[in-house]
Residue frames as qw, qx, qy, qz and C-alpha x, y, z in Angstrom:
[[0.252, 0.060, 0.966, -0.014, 21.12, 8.40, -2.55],
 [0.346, -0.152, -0.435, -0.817, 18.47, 8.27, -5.49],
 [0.690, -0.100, -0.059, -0.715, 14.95, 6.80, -4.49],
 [0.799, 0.096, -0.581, -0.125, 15.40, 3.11, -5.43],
 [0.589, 0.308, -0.634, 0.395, 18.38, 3.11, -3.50],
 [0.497, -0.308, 0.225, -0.779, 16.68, 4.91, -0.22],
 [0.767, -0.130, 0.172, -0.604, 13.81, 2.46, -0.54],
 [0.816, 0.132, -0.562, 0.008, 15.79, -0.63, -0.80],
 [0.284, 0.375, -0.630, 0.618, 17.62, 0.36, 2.30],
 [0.575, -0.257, -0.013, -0.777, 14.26, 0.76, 3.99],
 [0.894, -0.079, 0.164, -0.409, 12.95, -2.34, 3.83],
 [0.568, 0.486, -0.654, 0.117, 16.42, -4.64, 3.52],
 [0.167, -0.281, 0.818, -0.474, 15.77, -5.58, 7.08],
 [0.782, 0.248, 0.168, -0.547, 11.96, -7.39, 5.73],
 [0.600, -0.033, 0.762, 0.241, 12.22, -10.92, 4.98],
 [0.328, 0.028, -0.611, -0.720, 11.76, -10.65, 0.69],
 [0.720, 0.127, 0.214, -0.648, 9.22, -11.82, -0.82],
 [0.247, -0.420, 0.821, 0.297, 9.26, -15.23, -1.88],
 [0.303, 0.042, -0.792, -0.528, 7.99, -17.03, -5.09],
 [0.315, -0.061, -0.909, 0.265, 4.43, -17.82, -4.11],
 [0.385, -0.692, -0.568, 0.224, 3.74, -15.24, -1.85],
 [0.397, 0.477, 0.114, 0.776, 3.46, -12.10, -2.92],
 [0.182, -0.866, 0.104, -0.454, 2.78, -10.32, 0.06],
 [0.825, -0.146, -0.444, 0.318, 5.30, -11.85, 2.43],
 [0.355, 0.194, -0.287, 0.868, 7.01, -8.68, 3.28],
 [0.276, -0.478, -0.357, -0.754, 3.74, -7.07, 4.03],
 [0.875, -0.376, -0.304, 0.025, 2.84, -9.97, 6.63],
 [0.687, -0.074, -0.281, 0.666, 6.85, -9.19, 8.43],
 [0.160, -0.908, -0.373, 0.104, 6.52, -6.68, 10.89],
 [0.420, -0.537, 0.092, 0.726, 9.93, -4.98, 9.71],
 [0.290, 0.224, 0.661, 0.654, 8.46, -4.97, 6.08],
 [0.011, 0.804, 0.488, 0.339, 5.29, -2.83, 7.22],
 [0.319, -0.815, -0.051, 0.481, 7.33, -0.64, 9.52],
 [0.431, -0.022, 0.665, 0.610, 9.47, -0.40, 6.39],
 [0.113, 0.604, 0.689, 0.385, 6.49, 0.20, 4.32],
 [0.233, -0.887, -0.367, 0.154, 5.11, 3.47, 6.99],
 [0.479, -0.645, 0.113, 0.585, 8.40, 4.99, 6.64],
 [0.265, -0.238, 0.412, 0.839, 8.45, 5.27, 3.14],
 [0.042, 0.669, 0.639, 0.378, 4.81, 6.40, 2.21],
 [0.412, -0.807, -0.298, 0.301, 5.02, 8.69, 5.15],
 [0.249, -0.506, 0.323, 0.760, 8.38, 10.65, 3.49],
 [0.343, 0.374, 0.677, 0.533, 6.73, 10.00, 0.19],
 [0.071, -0.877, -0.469, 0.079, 3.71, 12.21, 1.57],
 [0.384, -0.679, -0.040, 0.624, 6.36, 14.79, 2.84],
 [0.261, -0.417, 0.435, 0.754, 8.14, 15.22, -0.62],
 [0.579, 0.712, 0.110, -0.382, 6.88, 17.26, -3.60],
 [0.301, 0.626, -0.565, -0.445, 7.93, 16.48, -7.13],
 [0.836, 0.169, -0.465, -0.237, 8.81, 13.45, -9.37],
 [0.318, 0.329, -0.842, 0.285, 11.02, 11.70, -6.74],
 [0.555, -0.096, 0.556, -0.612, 7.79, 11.55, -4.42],
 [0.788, 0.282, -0.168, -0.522, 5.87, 9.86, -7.58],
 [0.454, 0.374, -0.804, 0.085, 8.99, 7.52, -8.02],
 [0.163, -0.147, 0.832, -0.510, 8.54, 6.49, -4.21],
 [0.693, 0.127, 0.513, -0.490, 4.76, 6.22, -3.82],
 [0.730, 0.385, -0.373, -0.423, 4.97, 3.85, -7.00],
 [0.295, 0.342, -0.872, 0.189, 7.47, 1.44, -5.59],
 [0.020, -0.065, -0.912, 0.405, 5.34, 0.99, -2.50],
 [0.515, 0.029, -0.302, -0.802, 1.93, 1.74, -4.21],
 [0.540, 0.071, -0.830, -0.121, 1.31, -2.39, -4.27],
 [0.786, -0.605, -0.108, -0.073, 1.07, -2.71, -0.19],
 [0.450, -0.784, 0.418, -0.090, 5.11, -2.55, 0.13],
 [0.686, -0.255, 0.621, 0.280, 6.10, -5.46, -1.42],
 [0.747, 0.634, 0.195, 0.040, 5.81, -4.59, -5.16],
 [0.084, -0.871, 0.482, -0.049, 8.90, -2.17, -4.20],
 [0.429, -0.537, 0.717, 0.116, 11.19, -4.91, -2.98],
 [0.837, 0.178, 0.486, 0.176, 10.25, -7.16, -6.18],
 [0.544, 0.820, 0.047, 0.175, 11.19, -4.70, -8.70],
 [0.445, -0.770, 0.409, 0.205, 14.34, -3.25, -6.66],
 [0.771, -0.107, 0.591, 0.211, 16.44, -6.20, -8.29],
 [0.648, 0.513, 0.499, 0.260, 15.36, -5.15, -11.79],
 [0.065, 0.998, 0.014, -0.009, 15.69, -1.25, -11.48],
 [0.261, -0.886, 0.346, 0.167, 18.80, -1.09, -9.61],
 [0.791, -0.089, 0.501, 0.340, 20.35, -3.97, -11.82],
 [0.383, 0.743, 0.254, 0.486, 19.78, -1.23, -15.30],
 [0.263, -0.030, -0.149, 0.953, 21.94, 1.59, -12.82],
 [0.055, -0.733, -0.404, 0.544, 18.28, 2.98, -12.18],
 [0.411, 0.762, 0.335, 0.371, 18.69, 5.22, -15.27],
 [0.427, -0.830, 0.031, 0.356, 21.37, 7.31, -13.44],
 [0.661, 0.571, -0.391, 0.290, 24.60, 6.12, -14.93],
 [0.389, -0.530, 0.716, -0.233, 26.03, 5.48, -11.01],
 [0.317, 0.265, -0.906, 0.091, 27.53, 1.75, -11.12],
 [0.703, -0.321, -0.537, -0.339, 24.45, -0.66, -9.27],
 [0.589, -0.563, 0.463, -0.350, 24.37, -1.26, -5.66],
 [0.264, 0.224, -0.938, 0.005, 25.51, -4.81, -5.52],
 [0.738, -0.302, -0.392, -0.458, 22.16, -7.38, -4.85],
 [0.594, -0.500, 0.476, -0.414, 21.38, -8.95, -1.67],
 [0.168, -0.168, 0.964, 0.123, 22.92, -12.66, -1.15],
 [0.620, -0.146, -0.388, -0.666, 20.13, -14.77, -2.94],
 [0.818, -0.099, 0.275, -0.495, 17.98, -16.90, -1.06],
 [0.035, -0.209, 0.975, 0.061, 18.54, -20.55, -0.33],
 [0.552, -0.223, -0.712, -0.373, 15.28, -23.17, -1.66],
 [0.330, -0.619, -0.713, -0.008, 14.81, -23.64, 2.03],
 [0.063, -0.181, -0.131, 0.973, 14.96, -19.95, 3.04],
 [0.249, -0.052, -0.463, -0.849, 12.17, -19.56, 0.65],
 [0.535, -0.422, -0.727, -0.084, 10.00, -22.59, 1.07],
 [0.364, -0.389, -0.704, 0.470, 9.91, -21.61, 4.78],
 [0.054, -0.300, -0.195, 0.932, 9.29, -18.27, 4.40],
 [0.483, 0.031, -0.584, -0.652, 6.52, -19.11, 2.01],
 [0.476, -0.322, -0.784, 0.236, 5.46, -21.49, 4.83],
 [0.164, -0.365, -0.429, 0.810, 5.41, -18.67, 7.52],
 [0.251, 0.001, -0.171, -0.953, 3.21, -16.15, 5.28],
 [0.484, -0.193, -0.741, -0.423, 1.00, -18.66, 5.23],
 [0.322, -0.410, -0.696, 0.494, 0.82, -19.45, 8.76],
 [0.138, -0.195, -0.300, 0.924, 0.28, -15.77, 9.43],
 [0.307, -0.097, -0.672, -0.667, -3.04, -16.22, 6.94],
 [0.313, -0.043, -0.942, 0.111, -4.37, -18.52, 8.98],
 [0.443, -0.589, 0.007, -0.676, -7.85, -17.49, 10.97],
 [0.438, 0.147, -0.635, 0.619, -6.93, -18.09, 14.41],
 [0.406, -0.764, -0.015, -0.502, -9.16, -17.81, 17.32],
 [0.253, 0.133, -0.822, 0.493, -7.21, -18.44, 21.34],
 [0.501, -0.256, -0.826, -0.027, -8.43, -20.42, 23.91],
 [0.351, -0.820, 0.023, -0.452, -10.16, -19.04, 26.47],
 [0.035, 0.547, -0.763, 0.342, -8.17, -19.64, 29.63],
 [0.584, -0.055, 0.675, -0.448, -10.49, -22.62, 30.99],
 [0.826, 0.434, -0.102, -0.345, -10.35, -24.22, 27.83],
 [0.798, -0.334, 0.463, 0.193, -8.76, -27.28, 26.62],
 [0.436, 0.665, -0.395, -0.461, -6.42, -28.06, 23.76],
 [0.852, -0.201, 0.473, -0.098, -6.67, -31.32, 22.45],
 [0.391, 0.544, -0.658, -0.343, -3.95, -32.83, 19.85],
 [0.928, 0.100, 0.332, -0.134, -4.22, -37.08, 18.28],
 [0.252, 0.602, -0.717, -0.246, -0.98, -38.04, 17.11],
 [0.993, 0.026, 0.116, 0.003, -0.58, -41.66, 15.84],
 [0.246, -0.697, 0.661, 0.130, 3.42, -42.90, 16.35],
 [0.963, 0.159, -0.206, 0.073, 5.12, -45.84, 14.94],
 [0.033, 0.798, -0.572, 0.187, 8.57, -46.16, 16.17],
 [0.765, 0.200, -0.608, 0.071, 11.26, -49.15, 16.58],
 [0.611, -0.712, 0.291, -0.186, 12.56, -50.45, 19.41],
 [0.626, 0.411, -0.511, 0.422, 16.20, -51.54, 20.23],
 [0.654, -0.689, 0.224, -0.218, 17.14, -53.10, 23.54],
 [0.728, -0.340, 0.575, 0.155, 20.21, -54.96, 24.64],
 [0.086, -0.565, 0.702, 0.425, 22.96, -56.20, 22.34],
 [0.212, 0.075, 0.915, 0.335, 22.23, -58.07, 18.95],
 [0.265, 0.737, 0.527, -0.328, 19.09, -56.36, 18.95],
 [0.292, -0.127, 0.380, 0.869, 19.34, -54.90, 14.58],
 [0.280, 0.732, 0.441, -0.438, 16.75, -52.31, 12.90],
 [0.455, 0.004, 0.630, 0.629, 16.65, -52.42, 9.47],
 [0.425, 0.089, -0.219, -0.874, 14.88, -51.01, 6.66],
 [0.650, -0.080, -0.555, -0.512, 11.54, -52.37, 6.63],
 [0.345, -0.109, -0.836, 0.412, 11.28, -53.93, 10.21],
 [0.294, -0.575, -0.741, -0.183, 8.59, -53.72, 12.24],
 [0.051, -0.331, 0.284, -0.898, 7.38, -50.48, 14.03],
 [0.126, -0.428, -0.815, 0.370, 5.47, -50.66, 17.19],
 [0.082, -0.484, -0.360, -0.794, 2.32, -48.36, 16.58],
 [0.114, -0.545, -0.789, 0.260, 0.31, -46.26, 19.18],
 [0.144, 0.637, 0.325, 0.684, -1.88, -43.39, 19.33],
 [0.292, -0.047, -0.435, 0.850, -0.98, -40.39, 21.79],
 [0.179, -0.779, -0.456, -0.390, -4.89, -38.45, 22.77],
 [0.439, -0.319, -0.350, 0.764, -3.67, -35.47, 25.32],
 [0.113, -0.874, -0.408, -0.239, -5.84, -32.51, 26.63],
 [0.452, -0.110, -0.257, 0.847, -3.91, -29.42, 28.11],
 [0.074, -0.834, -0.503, 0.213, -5.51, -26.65, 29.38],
 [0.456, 0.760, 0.101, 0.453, -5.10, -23.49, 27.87],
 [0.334, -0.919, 0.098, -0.187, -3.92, -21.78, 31.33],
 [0.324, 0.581, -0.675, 0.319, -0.93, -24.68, 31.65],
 [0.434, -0.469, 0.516, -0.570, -2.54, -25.51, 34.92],
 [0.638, 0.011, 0.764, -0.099, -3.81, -29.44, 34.25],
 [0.092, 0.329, -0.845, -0.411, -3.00, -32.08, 31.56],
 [0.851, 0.090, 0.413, -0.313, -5.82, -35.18, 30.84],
 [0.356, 0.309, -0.804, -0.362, -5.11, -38.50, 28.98],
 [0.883, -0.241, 0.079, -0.395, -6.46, -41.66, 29.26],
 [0.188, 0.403, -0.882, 0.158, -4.52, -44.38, 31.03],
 [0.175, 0.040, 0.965, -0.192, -5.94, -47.93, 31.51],
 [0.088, -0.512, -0.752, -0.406, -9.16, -47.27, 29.57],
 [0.275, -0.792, -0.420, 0.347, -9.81, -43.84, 32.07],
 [0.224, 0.855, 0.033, 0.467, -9.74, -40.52, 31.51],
 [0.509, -0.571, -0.276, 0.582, -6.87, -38.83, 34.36],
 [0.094, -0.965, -0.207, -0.127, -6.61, -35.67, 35.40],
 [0.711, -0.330, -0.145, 0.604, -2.77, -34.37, 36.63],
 [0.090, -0.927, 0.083, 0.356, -1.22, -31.00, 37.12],
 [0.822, 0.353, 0.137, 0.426, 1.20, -30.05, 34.56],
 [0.043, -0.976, 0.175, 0.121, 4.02, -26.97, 33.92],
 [0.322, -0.775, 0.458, 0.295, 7.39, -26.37, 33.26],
 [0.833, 0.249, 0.407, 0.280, 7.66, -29.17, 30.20],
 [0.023, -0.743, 0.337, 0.578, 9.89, -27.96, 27.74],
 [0.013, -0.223, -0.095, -0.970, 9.07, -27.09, 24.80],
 [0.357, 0.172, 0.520, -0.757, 5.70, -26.03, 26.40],
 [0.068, 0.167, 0.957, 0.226, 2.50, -27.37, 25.74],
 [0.001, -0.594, -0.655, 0.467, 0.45, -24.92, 27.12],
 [0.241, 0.867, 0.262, 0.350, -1.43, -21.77, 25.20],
 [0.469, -0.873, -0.072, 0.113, -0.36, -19.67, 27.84],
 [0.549, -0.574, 0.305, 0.525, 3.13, -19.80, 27.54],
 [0.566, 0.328, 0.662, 0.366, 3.32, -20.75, 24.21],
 [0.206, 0.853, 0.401, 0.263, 1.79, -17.65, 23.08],
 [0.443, -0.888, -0.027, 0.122, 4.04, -15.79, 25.11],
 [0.694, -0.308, 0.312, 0.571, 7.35, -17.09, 23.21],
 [0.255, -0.411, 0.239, 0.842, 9.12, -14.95, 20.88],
 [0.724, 0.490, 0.480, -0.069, 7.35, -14.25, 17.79],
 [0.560, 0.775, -0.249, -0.157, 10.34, -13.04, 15.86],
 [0.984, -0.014, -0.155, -0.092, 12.13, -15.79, 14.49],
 [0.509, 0.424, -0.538, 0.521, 16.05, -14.85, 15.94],
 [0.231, -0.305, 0.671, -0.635, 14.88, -14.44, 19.27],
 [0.901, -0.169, 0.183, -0.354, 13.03, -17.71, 19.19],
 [0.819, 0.181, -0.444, 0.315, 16.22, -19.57, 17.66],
 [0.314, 0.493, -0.624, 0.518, 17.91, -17.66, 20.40],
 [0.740, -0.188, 0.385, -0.520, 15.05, -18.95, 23.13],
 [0.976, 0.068, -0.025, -0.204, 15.85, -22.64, 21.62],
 [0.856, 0.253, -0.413, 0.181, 19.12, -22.52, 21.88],
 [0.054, -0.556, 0.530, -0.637, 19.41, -21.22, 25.17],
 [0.784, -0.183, 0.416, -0.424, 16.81, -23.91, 26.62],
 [0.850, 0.263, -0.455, 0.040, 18.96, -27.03, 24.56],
 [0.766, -0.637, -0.033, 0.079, 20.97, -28.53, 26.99],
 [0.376, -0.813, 0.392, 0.209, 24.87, -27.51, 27.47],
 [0.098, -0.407, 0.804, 0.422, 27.06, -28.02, 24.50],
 [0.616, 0.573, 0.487, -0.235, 23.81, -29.24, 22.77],
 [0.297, -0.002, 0.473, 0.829, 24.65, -29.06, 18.80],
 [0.285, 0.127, -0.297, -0.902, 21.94, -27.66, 16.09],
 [0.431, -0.269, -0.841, -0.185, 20.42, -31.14, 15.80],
 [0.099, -0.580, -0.734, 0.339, 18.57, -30.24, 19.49],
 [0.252, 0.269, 0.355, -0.859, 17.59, -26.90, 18.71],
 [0.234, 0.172, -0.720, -0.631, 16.45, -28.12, 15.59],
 [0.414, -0.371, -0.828, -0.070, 14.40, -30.97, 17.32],
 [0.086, -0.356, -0.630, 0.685, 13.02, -28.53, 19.83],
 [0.348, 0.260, 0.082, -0.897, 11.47, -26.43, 17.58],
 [0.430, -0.100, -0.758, -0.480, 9.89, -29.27, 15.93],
 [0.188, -0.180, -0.924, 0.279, 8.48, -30.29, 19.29],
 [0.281, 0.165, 0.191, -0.926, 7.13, -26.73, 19.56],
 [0.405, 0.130, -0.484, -0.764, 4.84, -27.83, 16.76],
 [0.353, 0.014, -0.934, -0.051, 4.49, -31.25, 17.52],
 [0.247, -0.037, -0.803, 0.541, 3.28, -30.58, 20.87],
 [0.179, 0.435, 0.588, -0.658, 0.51, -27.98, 20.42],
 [0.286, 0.438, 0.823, 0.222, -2.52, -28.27, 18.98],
 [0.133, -0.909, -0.379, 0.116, -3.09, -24.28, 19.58],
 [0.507, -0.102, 0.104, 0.850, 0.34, -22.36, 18.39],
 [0.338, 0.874, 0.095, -0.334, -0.82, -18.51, 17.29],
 [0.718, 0.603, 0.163, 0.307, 0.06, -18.26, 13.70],
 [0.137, 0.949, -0.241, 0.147, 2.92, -15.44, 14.73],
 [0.308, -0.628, 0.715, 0.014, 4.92, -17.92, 16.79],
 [0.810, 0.325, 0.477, 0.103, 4.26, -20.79, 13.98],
 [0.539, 0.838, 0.005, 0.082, 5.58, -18.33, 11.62],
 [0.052, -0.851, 0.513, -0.101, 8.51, -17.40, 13.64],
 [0.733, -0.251, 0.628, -0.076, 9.02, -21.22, 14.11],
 [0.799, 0.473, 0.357, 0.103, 9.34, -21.75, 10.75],
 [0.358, 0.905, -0.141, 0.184, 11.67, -19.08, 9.67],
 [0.485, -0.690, 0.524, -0.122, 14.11, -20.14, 12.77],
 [0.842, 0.183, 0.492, 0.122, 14.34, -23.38, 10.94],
 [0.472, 0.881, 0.030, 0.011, 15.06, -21.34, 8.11],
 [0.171, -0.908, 0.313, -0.219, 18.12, -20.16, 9.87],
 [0.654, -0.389, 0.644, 0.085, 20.14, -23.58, 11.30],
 [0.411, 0.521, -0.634, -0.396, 22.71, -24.31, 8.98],
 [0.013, 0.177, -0.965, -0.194, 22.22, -27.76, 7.02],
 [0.386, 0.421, 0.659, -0.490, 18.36, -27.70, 6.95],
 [0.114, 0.224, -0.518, -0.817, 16.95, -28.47, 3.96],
 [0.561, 0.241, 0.376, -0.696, 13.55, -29.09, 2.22],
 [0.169, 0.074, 0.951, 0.249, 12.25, -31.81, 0.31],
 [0.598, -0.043, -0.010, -0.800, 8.52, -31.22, -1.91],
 [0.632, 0.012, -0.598, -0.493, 8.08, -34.54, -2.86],
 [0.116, -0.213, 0.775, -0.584, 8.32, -36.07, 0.72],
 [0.617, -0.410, -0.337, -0.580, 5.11, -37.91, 2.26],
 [0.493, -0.421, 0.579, -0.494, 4.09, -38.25, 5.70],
 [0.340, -0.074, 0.877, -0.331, 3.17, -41.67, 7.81],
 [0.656, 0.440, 0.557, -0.258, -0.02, -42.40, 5.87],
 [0.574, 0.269, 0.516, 0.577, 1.35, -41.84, 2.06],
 [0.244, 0.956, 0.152, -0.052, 0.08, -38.27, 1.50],
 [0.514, 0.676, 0.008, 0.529, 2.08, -35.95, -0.22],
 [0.707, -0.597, -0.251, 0.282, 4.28, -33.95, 2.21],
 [0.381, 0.781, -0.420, 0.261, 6.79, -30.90, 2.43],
 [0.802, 0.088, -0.349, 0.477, 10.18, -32.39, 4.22],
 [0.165, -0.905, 0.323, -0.222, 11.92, -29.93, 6.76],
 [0.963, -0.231, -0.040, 0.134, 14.95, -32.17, 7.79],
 [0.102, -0.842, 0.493, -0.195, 18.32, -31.68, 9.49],
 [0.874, 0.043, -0.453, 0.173, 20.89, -34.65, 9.65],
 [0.480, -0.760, 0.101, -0.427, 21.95, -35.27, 12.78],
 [0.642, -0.509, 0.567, -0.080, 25.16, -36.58, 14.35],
 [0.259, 0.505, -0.744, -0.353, 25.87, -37.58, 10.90],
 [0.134, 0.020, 0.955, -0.266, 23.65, -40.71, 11.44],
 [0.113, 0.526, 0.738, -0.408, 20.10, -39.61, 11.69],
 [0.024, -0.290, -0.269, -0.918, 17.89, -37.38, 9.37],
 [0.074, 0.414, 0.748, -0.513, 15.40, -35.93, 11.41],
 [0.092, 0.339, 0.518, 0.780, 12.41, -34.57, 9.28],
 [0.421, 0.540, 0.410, -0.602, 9.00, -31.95, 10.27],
 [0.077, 0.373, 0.846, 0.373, 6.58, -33.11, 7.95],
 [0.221, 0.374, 0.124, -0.892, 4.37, -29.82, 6.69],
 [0.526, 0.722, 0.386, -0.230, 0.69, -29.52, 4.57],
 [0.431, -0.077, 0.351, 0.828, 2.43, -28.91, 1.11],
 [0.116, 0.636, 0.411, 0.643, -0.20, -26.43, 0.53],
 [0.068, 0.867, 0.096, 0.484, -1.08, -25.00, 3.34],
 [0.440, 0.490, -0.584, 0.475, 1.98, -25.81, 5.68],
 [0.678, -0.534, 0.053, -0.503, -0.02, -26.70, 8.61],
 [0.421, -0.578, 0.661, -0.229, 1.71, -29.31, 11.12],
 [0.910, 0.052, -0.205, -0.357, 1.18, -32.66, 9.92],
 [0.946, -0.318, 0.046, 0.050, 3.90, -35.27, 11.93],
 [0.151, -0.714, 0.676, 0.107, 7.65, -36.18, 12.02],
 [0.959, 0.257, -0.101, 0.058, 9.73, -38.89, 10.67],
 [0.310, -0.569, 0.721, 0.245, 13.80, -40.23, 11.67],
 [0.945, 0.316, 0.024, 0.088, 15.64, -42.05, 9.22],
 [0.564, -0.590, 0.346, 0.463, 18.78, -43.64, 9.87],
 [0.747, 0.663, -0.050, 0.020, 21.36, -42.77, 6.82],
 [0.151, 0.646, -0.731, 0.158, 24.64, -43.98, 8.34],
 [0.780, -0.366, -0.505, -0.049, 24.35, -47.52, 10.33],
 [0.171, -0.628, 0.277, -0.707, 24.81, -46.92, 13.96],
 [0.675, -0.326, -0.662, 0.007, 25.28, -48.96, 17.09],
 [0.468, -0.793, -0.092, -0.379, 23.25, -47.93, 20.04],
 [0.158, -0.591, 0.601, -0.514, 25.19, -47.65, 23.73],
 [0.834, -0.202, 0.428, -0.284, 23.21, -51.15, 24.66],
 [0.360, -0.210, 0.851, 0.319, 24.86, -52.89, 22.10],
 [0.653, 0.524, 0.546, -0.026, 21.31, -52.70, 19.67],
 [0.220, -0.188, 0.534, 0.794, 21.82, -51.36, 15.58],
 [0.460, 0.689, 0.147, -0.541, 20.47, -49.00, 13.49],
 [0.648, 0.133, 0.578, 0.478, 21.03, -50.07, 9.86],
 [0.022, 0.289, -0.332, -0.898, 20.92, -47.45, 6.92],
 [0.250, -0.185, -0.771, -0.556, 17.40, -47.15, 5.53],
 [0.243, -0.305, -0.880, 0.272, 15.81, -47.96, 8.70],
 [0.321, -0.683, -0.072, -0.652, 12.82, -45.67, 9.93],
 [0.205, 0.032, -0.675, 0.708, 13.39, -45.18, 13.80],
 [0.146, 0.464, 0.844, -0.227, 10.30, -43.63, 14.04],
 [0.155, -0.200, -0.248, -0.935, 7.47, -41.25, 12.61],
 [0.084, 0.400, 0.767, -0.494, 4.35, -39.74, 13.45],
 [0.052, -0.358, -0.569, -0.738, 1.13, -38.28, 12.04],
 [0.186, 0.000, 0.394, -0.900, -1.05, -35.55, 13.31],
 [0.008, -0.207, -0.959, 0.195, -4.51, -36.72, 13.63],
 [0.160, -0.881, -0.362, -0.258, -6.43, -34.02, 15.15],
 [0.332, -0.168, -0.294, 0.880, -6.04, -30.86, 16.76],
 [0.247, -0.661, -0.346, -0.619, -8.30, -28.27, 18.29],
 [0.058, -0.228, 0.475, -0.848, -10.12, -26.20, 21.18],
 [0.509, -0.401, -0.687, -0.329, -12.74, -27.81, 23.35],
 [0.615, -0.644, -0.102, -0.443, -14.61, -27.41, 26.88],
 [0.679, -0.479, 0.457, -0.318, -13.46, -30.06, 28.74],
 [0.040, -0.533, 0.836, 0.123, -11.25, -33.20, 28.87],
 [0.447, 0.111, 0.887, -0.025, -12.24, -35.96, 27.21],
 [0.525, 0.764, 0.217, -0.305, -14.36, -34.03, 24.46],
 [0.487, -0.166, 0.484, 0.708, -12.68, -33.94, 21.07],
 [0.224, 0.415, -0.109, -0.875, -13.31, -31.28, 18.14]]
């Protein structure tokens, strides 16, 4: 096996790099184990095939896996017949994984354990009760705004109900809310789809794991950038997810799209920063019409609901906001 071919094998388990983000592989912890293994035999071996090696991965590791494609597509200057290229990348394969490098950018300090995390979502969403009840495009949404303090340990929740600030014990929600766990959940991104689709309920389709890992996001205001990353690449992964740039969230901004129809009915979307892919709200829209079990109707067009992130951050104590 010549060099090329060696160091493609290497690092064929490392998400690529995608368009964007030229050190993605770098950032993927099979791309720098990947990366140690072949500077480390480079070191070992004397002659031009070392030179060949320590050029490919000269860059940080990922200059190798862009050029691969080009080298081994000219037969490498052997005359042996090309390896045959890896499947290409799907638009959202990319986009997310261009999402996740980012995340992993991100300066990140965690909460101490007696800290709070506080997230401000603002909702709109429809409401359907009882028969005859119909939800069109352009009908009114009922609008409030969600202010919720979780301690970083998991151990107590604050909001304010009735114009007061309460205090209540929390745990076991699902997806968590807390640092604590949270920080604890997979941070590579097949064993978190396979942690979301073991905690979907029984005979659950794609649409819930789908909507669980959006909640991940939704929910905390404090994710570490490794299990944001791995949350993003899991998405990556559930077939029929696709990405939209031109999207825009709840307030008109510009928006990327993550969205998975659902039940053939429903398009459920995570609304990302289209620059730097940070959390920024959800959005349903019905695209089939649909009558509810009470007898109300979704019409085609209709928004069911969306939301928009607000704020998020670490603070002292409940009732303080960053």
């Amino acid at each position: 096996m010549n060099d090329v071919q060696e160091v493609r094998r290497i690092m064929s388990p490392a998400d690529p790099c995608p368009p964007g983000a030229f050190d993605g592989a770098a950032h993927d912890p099979a791309g720098r184990a990947g990366y140690e293994r072949i500077t480390a035999s480079a070191a070992r071996r004397p002659g031009p095939s070392r030179r060949t090696a320590f050029r490919l991965v000269a860059a940080g590791g990922v200059a190798g896996t862009l050029a691969l494609g080009a080298v081994v597509a000219t037969g490498g200057g052997d005359g042996h017949r090309p390896a045959p290229s890896a499947a290409p990348m799907t638009e959202t394969q990319r986009v997310l994984n261009v999402a996740a490098t980012s995340a992993l950018k991100q300066p990140f300090t965690a909460p101490r354990p007696g800290q709070w995390v506080y997230t401000e979502t603002r909702y709109w969403r429809s409401d359907v009760f009882g028969k005859g009840t119909v939800v069109k495009a352009g009908s009114p949404l009922k609008k409030t705004v969600d202010r919720d303090w979780t301690r970083a340990d998991g151990r107590l929740g604050a909001e304010y109900r009735n114009g007061r600030l309460i205090t209540v014990p929390t745990g076991g929600a699902l997806p968590p809310t807390d640092y604590a766990t949270v920080s604890k959940l997979p941070a590579d991104p097949d064993a978190l789809l396979a942690w979301a689709r073991r905690s979907t309920r029984p005979g659950a389709r794609e649409g819930g794991v789908f909507d669980l890992l959006g909640s991940l996001l939704l929910g905390n205001g404090a994710i570490p950038p490794a299990q944001t990353a791995a949350a993003y690449r899991a998405m990556a992964k559930i077939p029929g997810v696709t990405v939209d740039r031109s999207a825009k969230d709840g307030l008109g901004h510009r928006a990327l799209s993550v969205a998975l129809v659902e039940e053939g009915w429903i398009r459920k979307e995570v609304l990302l920063d289209p620059v730097g892919y940070a959390y920024r709200g959800h959005r349903a829209i019905v695209v089939k019409d649909k009558t509810m079990p009470d007898g109300g109707r979704f019409l085609k067009g209709a928004v069911e609901s969306y939301s928009v992130r607000m704020a998020a951050g670490v603070v002292d104590r409940p009732g303080q906001r960053p």
